[in-house]
C-alpha positions as CSV (number, residue, x, y, z in Angstrom):
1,X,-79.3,16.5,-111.7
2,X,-80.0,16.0,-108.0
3,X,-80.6,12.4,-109.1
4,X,-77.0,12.1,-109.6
5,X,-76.0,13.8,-106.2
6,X,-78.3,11.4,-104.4
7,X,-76.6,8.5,-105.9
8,X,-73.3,9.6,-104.7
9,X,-75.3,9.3,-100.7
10,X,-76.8,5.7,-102.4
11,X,-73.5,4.6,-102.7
12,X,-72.3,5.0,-99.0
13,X,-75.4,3.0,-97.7
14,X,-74.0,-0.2,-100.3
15,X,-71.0,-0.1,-98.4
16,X,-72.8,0.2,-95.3
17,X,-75.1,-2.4,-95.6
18,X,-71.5,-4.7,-96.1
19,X,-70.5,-3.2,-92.8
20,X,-73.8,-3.9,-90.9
21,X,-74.9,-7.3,-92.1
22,X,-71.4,-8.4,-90.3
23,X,-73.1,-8.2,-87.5
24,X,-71.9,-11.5,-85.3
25,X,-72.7,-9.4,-82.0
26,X,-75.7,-9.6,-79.8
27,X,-76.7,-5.6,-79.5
28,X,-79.4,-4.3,-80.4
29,X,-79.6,-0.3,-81.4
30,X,-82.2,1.8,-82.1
31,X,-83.0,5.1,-83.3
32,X,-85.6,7.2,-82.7
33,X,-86.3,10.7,-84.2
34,X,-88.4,13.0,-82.0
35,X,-90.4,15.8,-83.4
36,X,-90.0,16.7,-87.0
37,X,-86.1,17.5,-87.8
38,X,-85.8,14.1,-86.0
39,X,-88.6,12.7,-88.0
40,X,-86.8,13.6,-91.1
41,X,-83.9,12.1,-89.9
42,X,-84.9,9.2,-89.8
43,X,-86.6,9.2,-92.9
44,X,-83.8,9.7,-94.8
45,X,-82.2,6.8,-93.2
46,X,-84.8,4.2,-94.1
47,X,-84.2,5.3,-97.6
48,X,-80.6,4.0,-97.4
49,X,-81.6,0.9,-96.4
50,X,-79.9,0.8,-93.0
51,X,-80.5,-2.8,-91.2
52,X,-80.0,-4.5,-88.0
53,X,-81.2,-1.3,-86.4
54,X,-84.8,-0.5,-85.1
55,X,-86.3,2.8,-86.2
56,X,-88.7,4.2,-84.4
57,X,-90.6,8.0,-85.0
58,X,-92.3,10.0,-82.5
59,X,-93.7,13.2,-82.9
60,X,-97.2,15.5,-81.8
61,X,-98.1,16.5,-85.0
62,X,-100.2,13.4,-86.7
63,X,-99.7,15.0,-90.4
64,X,-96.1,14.9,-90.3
65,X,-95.6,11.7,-88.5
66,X,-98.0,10.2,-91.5
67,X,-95.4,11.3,-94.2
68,X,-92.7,8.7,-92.2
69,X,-92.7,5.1,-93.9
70,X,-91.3,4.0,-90.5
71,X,-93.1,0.6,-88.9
72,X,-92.6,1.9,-85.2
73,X,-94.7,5.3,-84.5
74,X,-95.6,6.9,-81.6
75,X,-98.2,9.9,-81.5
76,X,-97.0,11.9,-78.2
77,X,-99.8,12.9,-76.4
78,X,-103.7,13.1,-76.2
79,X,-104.4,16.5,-75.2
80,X,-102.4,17.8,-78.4
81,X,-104.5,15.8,-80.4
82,X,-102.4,15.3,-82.7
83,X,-102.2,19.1,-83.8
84,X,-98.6,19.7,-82.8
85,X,-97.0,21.4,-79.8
86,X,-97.2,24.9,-81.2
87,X,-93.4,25.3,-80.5
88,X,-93.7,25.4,-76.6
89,X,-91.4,22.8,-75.1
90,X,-93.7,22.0,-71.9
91,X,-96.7,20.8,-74.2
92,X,-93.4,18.6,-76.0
93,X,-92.4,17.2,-72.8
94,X,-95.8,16.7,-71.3
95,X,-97.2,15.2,-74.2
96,X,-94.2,12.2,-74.5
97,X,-94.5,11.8,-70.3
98,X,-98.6,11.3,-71.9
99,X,-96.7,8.5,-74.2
100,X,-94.7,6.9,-71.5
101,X,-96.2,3.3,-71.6
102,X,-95.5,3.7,-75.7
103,X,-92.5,4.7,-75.6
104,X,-91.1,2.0,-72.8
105,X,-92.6,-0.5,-74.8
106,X,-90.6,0.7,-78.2
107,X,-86.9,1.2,-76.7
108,X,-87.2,-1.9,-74.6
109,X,-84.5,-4.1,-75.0
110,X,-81.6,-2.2,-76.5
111,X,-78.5,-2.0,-75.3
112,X,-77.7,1.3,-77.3
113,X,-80.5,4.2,-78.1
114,X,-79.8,6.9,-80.0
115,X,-81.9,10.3,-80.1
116,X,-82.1,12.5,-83.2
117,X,-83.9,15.7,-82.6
118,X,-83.9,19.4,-83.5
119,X,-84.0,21.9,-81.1
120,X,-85.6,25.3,-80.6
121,X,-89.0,24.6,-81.0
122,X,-91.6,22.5,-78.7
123,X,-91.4,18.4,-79.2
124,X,-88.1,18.0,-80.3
125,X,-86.9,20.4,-77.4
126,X,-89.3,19.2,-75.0
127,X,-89.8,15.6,-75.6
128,X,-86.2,14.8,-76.2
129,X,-85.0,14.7,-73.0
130,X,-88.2,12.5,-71.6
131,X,-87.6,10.0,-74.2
132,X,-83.6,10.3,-72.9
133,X,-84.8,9.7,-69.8
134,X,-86.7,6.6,-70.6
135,X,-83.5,5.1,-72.3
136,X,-81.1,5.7,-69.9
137,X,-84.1,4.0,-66.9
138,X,-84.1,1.3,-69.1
139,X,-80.0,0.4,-69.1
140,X,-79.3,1.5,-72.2
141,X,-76.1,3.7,-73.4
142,X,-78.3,6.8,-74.6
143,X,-76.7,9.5,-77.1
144,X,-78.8,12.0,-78.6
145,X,-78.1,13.8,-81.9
146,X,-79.6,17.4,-81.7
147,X,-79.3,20.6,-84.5
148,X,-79.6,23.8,-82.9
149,X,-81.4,26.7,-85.0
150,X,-79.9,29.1,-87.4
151,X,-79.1,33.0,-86.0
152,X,-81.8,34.2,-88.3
153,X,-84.6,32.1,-86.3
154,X,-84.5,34.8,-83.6
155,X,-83.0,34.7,-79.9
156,X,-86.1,33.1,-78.9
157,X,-85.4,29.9,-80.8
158,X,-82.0,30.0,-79.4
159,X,-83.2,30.3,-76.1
160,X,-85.5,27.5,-76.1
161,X,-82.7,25.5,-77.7
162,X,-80.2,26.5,-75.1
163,X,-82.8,25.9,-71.8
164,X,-83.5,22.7,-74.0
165,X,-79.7,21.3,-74.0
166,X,-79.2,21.7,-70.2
167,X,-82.3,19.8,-69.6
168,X,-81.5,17.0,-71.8
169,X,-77.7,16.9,-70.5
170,X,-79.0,15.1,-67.5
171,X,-80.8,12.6,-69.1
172,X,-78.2,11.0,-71.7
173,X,-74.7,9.6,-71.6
174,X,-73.5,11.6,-74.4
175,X,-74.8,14.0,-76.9
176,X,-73.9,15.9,-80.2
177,X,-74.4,19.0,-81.3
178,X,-74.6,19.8,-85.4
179,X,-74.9,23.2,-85.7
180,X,-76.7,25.0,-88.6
181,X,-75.4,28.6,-88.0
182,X,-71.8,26.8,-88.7
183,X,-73.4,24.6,-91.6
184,X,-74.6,28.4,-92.9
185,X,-71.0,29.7,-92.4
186,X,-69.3,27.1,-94.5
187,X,-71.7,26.2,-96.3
188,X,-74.3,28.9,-97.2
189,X,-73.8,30.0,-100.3
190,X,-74.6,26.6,-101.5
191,X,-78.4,25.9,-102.7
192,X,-80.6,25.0,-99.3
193,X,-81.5,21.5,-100.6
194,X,-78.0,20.4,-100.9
195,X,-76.5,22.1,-97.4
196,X,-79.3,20.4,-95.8
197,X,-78.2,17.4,-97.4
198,X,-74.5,17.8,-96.2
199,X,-76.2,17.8,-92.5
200,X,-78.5,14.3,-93.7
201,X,-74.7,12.6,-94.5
202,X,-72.8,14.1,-91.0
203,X,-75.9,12.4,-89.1
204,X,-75.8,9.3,-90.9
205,X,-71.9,9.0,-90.7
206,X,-72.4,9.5,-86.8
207,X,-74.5,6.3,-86.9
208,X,-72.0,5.0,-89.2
209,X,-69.0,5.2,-86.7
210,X,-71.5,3.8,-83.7
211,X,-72.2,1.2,-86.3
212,X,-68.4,-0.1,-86.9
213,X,-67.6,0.2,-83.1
214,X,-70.9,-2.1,-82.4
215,X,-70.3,-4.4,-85.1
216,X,-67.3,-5.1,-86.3
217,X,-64.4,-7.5,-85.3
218,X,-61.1,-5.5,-86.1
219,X,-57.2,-7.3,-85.8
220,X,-57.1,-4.5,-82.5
221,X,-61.0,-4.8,-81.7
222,X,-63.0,-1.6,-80.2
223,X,-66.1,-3.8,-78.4
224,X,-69.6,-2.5,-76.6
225,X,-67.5,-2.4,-73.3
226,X,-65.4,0.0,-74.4
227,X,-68.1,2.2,-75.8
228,X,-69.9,2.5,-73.0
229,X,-66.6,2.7,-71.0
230,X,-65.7,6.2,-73.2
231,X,-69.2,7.2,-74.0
232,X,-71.0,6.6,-70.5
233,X,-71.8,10.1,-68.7
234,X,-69.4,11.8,-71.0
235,X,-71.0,15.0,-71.4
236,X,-70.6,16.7,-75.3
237,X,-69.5,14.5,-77.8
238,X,-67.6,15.7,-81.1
239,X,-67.4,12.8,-84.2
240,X,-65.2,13.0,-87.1
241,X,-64.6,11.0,-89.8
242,X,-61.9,11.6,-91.9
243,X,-61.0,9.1,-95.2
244,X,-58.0,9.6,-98.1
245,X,-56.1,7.8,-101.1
246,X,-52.7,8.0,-102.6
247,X,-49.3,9.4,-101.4
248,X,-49.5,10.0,-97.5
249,X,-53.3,9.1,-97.4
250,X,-53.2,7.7,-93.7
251,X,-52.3,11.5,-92.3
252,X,-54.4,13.1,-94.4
253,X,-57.2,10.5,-93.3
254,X,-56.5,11.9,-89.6
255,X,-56.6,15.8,-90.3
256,X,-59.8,15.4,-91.8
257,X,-61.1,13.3,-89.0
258,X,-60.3,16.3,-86.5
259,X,-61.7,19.0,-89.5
260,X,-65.4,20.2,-88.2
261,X,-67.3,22.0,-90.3
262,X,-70.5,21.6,-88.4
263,X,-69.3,21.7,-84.9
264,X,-69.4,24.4,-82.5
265,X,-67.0,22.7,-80.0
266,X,-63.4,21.8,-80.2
267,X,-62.9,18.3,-80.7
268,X,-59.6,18.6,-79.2
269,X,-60.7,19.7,-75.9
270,X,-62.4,15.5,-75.6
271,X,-61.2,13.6,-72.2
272,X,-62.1,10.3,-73.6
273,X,-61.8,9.4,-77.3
274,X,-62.7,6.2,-79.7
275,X,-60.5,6.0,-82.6
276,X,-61.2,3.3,-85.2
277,X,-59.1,3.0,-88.3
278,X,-60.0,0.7,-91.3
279,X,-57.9,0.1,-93.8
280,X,-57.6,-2.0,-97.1
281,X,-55.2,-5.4,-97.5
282,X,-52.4,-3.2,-99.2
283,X,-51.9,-0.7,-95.7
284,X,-49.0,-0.8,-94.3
285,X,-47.4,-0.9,-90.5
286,X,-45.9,2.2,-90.9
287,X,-49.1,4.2,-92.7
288,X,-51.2,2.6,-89.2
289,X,-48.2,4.1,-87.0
290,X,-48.7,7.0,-88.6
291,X,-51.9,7.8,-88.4
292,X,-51.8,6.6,-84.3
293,X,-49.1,8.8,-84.1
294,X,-50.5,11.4,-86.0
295,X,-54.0,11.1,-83.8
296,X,-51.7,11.8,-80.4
297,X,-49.8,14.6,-82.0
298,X,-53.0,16.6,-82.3
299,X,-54.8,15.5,-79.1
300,X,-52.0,16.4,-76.7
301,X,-51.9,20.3,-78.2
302,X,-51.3,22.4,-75.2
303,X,-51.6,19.3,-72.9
304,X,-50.6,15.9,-72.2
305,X,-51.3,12.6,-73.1
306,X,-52.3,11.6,-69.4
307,X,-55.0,14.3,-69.6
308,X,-56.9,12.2,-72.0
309,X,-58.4,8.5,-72.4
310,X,-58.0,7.5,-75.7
311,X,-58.8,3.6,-77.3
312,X,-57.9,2.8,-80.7
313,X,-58.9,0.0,-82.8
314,X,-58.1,-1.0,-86.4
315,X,-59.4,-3.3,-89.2
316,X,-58.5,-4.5,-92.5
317,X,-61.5,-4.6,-94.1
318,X,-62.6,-5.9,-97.9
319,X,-63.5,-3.3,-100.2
320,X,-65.2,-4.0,-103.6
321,X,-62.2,-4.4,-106.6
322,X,-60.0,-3.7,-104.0
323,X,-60.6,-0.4,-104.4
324,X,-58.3,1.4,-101.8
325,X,-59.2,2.8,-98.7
326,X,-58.3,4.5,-95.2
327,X,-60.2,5.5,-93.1
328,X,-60.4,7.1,-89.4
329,X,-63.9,7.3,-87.4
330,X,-63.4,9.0,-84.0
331,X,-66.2,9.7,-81.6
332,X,-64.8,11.8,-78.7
333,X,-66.6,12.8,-75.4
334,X,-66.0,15.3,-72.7
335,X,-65.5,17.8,-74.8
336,X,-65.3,21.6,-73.3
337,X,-68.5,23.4,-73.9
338,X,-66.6,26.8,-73.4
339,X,-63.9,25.5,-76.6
340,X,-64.9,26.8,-80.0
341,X,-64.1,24.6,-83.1
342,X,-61.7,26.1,-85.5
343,X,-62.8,26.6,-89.2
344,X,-61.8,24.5,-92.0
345,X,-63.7,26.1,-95.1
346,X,-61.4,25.1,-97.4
347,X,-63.6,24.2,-100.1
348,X,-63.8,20.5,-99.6
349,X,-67.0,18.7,-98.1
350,X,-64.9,16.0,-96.4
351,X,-67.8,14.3,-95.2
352,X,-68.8,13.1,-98.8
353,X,-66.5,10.7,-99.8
354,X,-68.0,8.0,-101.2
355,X,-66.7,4.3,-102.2
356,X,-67.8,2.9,-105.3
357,X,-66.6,-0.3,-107.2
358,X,-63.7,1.0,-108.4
359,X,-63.7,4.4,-108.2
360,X,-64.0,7.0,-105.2
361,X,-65.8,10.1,-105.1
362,X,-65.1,13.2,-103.5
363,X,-68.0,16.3,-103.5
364,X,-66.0,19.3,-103.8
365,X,-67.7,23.5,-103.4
366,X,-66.7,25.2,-106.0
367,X,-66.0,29.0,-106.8
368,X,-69.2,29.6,-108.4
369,X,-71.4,27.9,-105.8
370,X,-72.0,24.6,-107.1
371,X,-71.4,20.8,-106.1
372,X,-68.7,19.3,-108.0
373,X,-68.5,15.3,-108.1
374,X,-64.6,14.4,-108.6
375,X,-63.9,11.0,-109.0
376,X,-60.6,10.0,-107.4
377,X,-58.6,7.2,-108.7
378,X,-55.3,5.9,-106.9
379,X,-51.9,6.8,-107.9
380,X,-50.7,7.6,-111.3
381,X,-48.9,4.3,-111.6
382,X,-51.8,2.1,-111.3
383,X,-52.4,1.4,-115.0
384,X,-55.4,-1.5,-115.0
385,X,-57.7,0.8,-112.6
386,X,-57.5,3.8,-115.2
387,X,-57.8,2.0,-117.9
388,X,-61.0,0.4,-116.5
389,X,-62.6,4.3,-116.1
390,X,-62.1,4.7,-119.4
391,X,-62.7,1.4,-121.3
392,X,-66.4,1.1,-118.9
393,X,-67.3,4.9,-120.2
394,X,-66.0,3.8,-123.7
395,X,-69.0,0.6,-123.0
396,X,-71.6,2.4,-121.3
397,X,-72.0,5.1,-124.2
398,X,-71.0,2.4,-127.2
399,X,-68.7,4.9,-128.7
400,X,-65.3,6.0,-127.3
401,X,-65.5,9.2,-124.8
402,X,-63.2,12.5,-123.7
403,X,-62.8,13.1,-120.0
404,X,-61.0,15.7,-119.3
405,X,-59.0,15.9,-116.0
406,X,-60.0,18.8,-113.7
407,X,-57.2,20.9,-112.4
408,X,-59.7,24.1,-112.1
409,X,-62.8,22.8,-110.7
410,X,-64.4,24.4,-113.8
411,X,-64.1,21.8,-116.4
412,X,-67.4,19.7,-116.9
413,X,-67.5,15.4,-117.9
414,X,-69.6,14.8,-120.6
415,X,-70.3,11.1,-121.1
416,X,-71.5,11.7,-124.8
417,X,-67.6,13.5,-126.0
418,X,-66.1,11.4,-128.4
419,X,-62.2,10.4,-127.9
420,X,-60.4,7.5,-126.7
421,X,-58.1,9.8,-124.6
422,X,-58.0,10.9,-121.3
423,X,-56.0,14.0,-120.6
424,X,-55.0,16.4,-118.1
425,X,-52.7,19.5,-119.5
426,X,-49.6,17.9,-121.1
427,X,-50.3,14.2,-119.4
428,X,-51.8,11.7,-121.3
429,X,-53.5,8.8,-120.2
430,X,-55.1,6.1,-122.6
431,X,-56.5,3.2,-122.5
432,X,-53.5,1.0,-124.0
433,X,-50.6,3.1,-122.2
434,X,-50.0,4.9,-119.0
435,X,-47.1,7.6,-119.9
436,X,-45.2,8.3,-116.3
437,X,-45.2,12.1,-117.0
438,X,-44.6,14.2,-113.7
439,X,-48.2,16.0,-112.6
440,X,-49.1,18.7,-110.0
441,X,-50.9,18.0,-106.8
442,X,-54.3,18.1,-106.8
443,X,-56.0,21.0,-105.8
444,X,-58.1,18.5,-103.1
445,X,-56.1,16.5,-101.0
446,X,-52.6,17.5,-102.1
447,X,-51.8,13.6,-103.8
448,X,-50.7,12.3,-107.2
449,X,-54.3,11.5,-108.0
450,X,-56.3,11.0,-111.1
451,X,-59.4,13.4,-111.2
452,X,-62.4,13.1,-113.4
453,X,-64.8,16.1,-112.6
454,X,-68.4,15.3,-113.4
455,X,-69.8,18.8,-112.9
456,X,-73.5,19.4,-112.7
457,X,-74.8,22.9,-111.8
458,X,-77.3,23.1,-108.8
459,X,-79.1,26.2,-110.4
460,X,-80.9,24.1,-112.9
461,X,-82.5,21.4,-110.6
462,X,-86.1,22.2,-110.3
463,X,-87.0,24.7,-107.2
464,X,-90.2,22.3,-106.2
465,X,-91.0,23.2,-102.2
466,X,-91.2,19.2,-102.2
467,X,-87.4,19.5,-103.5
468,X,-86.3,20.4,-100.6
469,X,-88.6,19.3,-98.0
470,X,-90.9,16.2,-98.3
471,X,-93.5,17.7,-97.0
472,X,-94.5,21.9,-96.9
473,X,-95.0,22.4,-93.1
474,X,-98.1,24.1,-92.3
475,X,-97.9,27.8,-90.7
476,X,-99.0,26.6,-87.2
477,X,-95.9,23.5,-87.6
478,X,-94.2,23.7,-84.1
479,X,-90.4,23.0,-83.9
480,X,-87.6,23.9,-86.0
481,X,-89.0,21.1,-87.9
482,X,-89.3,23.5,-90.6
483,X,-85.6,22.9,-91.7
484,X,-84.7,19.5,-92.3
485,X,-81.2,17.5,-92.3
């Protein structure tokens, strides 16, 4: 079953690759995970197939650096040999000043670098903010990407993580926090492989909305200049992304954008804001005014506009079918470290919304603690997209198929049923005819949607260590590297 959840994440990276091998601009971006949260980080983006960006790894333990098919690796340090940093910071930090040369010679050139690291332990804490410091000496706009530990690592972890942040504050432009006590609020009754996962997809969607700022040429263009105008010494940085279909889909695209579910910090609170909307060829004038409108509304809560910078771009991108889409990316800096992020445990895992060739997918908690996959069509009225769900299942299993249409979040798709119908309480929908019958909201996103709920319960995937983690750390593993996004 988890092969079918990592599909889901496979099918982001297609329509990322689209987005990235656009690339007309000459910038060059790399990435470089430091220690072993970051390490993991990065390995789970060279399975999606990111290009145009440079990965490298860097870490003091030489077991766990092996387990990274990365090109570009760095062992930090001599004196370690290669044994770790035994989750003291100093031995981090003085093992990557050790790795100087190295590292100088790997982030040379590149106009953006971006850190991923965990924090709490000793070379992601400690050798983050030397690598930072590299980056920024060598020109480039430097953000760093950092988890902070769960409550139940101890106060010490949380100290070190802490002592950790103010040191690497003066080293980068900008820097986010994901944290995994809030990923354990929201999210902890889910099985540990897939809320780490949730973490994997937040990190990659980060990259994702650097990506289509760097990259791509919208009909109101966001360029490198105004990134680094925004992004340049500006503190804590909060990034939502937020997409939606159907009835009203450009507002709803927005509230998600501003939902964090892994951020300590108001996103509200930012000084200077990026805001980049994409949208298919059948938006409207009115749907982009609203969303603008929409973005302003909730920024100048208990303030006004002039108190904060805020750019927005928008592009009408190509989707695949022309399946529908809108979409808001915003990356916002200066937040206020003393703000706390509201909660928005409604159920949904926003970040997951994945487009496919004609259908999207949206990964939904449910009640009894498993991961839903409900694939969301466009509106009721659009006859030839749901008759092609149900004429390609009626192909792919060479005998016609039931799906039935999940109100509950309970029901389960089975592939192998036998029907030509598709149906959802009293409304029918088959392949020949669309019957305009009135239909509640769905329970996710409040629209007119079709829903097909492919359930698959998490409690039967195989509990392998190797599951979870690529690799079983050792006892004597330093960092927080233990957990991985």
């Amino acid at each position: 079953m988890s092969q079918l959840f990592d599909q889901k994440i496979e099918n982001i990276e297609k329509e990322n690759e689209e987005i990235i091998d656009k690339n007309t601009a000459n910038i060059t971006l790399k990435v470089i995970g430091v220690g072993g949260s970051g390490n993991n980080a990065v390995k789970t983006m060279l399975q999606e197939r990111f290009t145009h960006v440079d990965f490298v790894v860097a870490n003091t333990d030489a077991q766990a650096l092996a387990t990274v098919e990365c090109g570009k690796k760095i062992k930090l340090g001599k004196e370690t040999r290669g044994l770790g940093a035994g989750s003291n910071p100093e031995i981090g930090a003085s093992a990557a000043k050790e790795s100087t040369m190295e590292l100088q010679e790997e982030l040379a050139g590149a106009d953006v670098v971006v850190i991923a690291a965990g924090f709490g332990g000793g070379t992601g804490t400690g050798a983050a903010p030397v690598v930072a410091e590299i980056a920024k000496s060598n020109g480039a706009l430097t953000i760093a990407i950092i988890t902070t530990p769960f409550e139940y690592e101890g106060p010490k972890r949380k100290k070190i993580a802490n002592q950790g942040i103010e040191e690497l504050k003066k080293h980068v432009d900008s820097y986010v926090i994901l944290s995994n006590e809030k990923l354990a609020d929201n999210y902890g009754d889910l099985p540990i492989a897939d809320t780490f996962k949730l973490a994997n997809i937040s990190l990659k969607n980060i990259i994702l909305a650097i990506h289509d700022i760097l990259y791509r040429i919208g009909n109101i263009n966001i360029d490198y200049a105004d990134a680094k105008k925004i992004l340049t010494d500006a503190g804590l940085t909060v990034v939502g992304i937020g997409q939606s279909t159907g009835k009203d889909r450009a507002i709803k695209a927005v509230d998600k954008a501003f939902e964090q579910n892994l951020y300590k910090y108001d996103i509200k609170t930012a000084k200077r804001i990026l805001v980049n909307i994409q949208y298919d060829n059948k938006a409207t004038l009115a749907e982009i005014k609203k969303a603008v409108n929409r973005v302003h509304e909730i920024l100048a809560q208990n303030r006004e506009e002039e108190d904060y910078e805020c750019i927005i771009g928008q592009e009408a991108v190509e989707t695949n079918n022309n399946s529908e889409i809108f979409k808001i990316s915003i990356i916002a800096g200066g937040a206020d470290i003393n703000s706390t992020a509201e909660d928005y445990n409604n159920g949904e895992v926003s970040d997951l919304f994945i487009e496919t060739d004609f259908i999207s997918k949206e990964v939904v908690k449910n009640d009894n603690n498993t991961l839903s996959e409900n694939v969301k069509q466009v509106l009721f009225d659009q006859q030839k997209t749901a008759e092609h769900i149900v004429s390609s299942l009626a192909e792919k299993n060479e005998q016609t198929n039931t799906v039935e249409l999940n109100q509950t979040k309970t029901n389960t798709f089975n592939p192998t049923q036998t029907s030509t119908t598709v149906k959802k309480e009293e409304t029918l929908v088959k392949t020949n005819e669309i019957q305009h019958q009135p239909i509640e909201q769905s329970m996710n996103d409040g629209v007119n949607t079709i829903e097909i709920s492919s359930m698959f319960d998490i409690e039967e995937e195989p509990k392998n260590y190797n599951d979870i983690y690529d690799e079983k750390p050792e006892d004597d593993v330093d960092d927080n590297d233990r957990w991985a996004w």
